[in-house]
Steps between C-alpha positions, in 0.01 A plus 500: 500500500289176398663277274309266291666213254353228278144674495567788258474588146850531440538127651270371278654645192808353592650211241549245814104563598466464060668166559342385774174573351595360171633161670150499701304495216659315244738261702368157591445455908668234696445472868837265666566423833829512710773352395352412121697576195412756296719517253855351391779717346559295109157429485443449101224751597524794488292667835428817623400474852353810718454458879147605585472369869774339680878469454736268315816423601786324218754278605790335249394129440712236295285424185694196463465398852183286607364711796640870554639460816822325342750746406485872308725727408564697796666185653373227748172475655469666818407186748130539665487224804139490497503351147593142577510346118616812316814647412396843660364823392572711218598877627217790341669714273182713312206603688241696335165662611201623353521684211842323394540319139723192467563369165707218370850497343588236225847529473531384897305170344815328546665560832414505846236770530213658667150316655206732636231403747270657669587603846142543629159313503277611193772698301306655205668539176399632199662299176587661167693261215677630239561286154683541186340668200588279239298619208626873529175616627685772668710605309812324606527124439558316810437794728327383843099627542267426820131379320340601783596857500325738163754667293349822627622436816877355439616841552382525824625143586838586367523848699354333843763174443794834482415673779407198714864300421722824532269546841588155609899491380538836685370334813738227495790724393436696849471180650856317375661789565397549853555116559847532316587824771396286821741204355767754409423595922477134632816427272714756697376435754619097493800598367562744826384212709717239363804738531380494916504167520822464353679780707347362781602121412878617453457701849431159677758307347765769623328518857452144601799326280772826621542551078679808398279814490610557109334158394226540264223269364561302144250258489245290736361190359256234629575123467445178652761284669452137558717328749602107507131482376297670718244734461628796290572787691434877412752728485623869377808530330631862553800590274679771593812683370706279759325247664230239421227470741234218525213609746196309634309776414376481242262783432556852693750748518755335796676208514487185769712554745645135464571619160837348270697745386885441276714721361541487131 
C-alpha cells in the first residue's frame, strides 16, 4: 500500500494548509538569522507570527533585566563556561517548526515572560498584526482586525488560527505529560537510591564502630570544623538513634574508618 501525505486534495483543503496559504499571501516576510529576536511576549503589538522555514525556539527573559541572561522565572541561570562576561544561558522552553503560529500575550506584559529567536540561519516568517477597531467598523467597538487580511477571508483566518492552536496545545499536552511520567520515574527512583545509601551508611557504622545491629539512621549532616585556626576541616555528622558519629567521609555511603563515634 503507497501512502502519500501533504500532496493531496484533501491536504490542501485542510484549514492549517488555508492558514498557511492565507499567512503567505497576506503576511509581511521577514528573513532573521540565528539567534535574532523575533518577537517579545507584552509587546504593545499585537503579532501573529507563522514559521515558514526554520525553527524558533522561546526562552523566559527578565523584561526588567538589561540583557536576558540575568535571571527568569524558572530560577537561576544555568552557568555556560565558554561565556566569559555573561551570567550564563537561559534554558529553551518553546520550540516551534514550520507551520507553527506564535502570538503575543498582553497580560504577561508585566512579569518575567517569554523571548523567541530564531534557532536557524534565514528563518522565514510570515507577519500578520492585528489592531483595534475603534470606529465600530465591525461591528463590535474595540474588537481586534488584521488590515492585511479581506473580510472575506477572516473566516478562514479564524478557522486555520483554531485548528492550528488546539494542534499545537495538544502537542505540548502529550509532551508535559510524558516529561511529568519520566520525573514521576527518576523521582522514585532517587528516592529508592537515597534509601540505599542510607541502609548502607547505617550498615558501616554497625560494622566498623561494633554498634548494635538495631541502630537505625536519624539524620547525616555536612559541616565544617575549624580547629585552633586552621584550615576548616570537612566532616559528616551521622545522628543516629544512639550514637553521634563524625566521619571524614564526607560524601558516600561508609564511614572512615578513623571515624568518632559517642553515645548519646
Amino acid at each position: 500500500v503507497e501512502l502519500s501525505f501533504g500532496g493531496g486534495s484533501e491536504y490542501n483543503e485542510t484549514p492549517q494548509h488555508k492558514l498557511k496559504q492565507l499567512f503567505e499571501s497576506c503576511g509581511q516576510s521577514v528573513v532573521v538569522r540565528k539567534g535574532q529576536t523575533v518577537l517579545r511576549e507584552g509587546n504593545a503589538r499585537r503579532l501573529l507570527l507563522m514559521v515558514v522555514k526554520g525553527s524558533v525556539e522561546g526562552v523566559v527573559y527578565d523584561q526588567e533585566a538589561e540583557r536576558d541572561t540575568y535571571y527568569h522565572a524558572l530560577g537561576s541561570v544555568i552557568p555556560d563556561p565558554s561565556q566569559k562576561h555573561r551570567a550564563g544561558r537561559t534554558p529553551t522552553v518553546l520550540m516551534f517548526g514550520e507551520g507553527s503560529v506564535i502570538g503575543t500575550s498582553p497580560f504577561l506584559s508585566r512579569s518575567p515572560s517569554i523571548l523567541y529567536r530564531a534557532r536557524e540561519d534565514d528563518t522565514e516568517l510570515r507577519v500578520l498584526e492585528a489592531k483595534r477597531d475603534p470606529s465600530g467598523y465591525s461591528g463590535v467597538p474595540g474588537a481586534l482586525l488584521v488590515p492585511q487580511v479581506a473580510a472575506a477571508e477572516l473566516e478562514t483566518l479564524y478557522e486555520g488560527l483554531a485548528h492550528t492552536l488546539v494542534t499545537q496545545l495538544a502537542s505540548v499536552t502529550s509532551e508535559a505529560n510524558r516529561l511529568f511520567h519520566l520525573k514521576a520515574l527518576n523521582d522514585s527512583q532517587s528516592v529508592l537510591a537515597d534509601h540505599d545509601q542510607r541502609q548502607s551508611l547505617v550498615r558501616s557504622c554497625i560494622r566498623l564502630l561494633n554498634l548494635p545491629e538495631s541502630e537505625r539512621l536519624f539524620l547525616q549532616v555536612k559541616m565544617a570544623v575549624t580547629r585552633d585556626g586552621f584550615k576548616p576541616e570537612r566532616l559528616r555528622m551521622v545522628v543516629l538513634h544512639n550514637y553521634l558519629v563524625f566521619d571524614q567521609h564526607f560524601f558516600g555511603p561508609s564511614i572512615h574508618k578513623n571515624a568518632l563515634f559517642f553515645g548519646v
